[in-house]
C-alpha positions as CSV (number, residue, x, y, z in Angstrom):
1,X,15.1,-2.0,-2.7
2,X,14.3,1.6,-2.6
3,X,13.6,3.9,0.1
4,X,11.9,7.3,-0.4
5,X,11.7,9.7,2.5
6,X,9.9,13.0,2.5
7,X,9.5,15.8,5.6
8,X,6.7,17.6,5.5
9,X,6.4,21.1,6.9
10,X,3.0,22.6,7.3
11,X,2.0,26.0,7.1
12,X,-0.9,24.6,9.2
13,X,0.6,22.5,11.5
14,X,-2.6,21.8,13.3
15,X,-2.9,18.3,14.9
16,X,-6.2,17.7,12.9
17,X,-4.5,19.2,9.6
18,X,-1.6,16.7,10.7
19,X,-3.9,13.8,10.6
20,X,-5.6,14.8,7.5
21,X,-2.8,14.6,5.5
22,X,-1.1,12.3,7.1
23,X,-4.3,9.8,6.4
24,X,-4.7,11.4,2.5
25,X,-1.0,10.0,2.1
26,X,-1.9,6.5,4.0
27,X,-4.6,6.2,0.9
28,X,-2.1,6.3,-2.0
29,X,-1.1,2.7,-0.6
30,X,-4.8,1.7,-1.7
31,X,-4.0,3.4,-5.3
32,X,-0.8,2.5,-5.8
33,X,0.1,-1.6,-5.9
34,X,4.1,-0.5,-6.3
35,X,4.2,0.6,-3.0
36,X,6.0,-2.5,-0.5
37,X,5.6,-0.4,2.8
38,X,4.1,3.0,3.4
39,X,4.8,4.9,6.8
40,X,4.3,8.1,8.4
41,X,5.0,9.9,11.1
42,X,3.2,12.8,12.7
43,X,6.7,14.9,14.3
44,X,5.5,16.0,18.4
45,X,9.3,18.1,18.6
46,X,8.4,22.0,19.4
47,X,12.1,22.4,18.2
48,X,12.2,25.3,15.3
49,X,14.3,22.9,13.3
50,X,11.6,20.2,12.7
51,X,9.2,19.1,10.2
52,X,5.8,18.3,11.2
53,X,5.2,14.7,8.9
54,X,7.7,12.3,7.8
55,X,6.8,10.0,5.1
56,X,8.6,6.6,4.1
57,X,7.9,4.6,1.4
58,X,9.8,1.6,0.1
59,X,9.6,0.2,-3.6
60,X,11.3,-2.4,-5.3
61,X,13.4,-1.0,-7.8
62,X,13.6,2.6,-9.5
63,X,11.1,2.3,-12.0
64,X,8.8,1.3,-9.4
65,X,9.4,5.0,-7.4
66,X,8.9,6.8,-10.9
67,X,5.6,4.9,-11.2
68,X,4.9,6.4,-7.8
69,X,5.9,9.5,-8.6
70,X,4.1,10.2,-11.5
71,X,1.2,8.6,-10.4
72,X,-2.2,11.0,-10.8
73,X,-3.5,10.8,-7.2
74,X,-0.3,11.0,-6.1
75,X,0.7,14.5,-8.3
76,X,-2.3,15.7,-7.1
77,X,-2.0,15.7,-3.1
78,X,1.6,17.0,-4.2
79,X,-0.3,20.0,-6.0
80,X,-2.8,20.1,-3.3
81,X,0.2,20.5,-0.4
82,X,2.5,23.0,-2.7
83,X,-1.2,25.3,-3.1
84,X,-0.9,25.3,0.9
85,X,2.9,26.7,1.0
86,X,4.3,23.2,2.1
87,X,8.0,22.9,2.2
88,X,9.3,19.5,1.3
89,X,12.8,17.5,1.9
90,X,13.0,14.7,0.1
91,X,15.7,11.7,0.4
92,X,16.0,8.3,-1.9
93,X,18.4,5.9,-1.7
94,X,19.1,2.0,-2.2
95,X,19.5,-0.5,0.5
């Protein structure tokens, strides 16, 4: 199995703008059958160090994450968050 993390920070870190995205990302599970579990996390730590979302998604096998990740509606909210000046961290790893 694969796991694929992501952080998230926001140039708007609004609650609402939280949600929004948070819930656009939720939807890819509806687009894309190669994802086994989708979760995210909406961060609530006022330290400077954090990241507003955390993302984690968990696929079978490799090719299954490169479907993901070159999946149209997926590139898309990508080129939809980079347009906003998001920062991303990204982390994938076997287990």
């Amino acid at each position: 199995m694969i796991r694929h993390i992501v952080f998230l920070k926001l140039s708007n870190n609004s609650l609402e703008n939280k949600r929004l995205i948070r819930d656009r990302i939720l939807a890819l599970k509806n687009v894309i059958s190669v994802i086994r579990n989708l979760e995210v996390g909406l961060n609530f730590s006022n330290e400077s160090r954090a990241y507003d979302i955390a993302l984690i998604a968990d696929f079978d096998n490799k090719e299954e994450l490169q479907t993901y990740a070159t999946n149209r509606t997926h590139l898309e909210l990508i080129q939809d968050l980079k347009s906003k000046n998001t920062i991303s961290k990204v982390v994938d790893y076997e287990f």
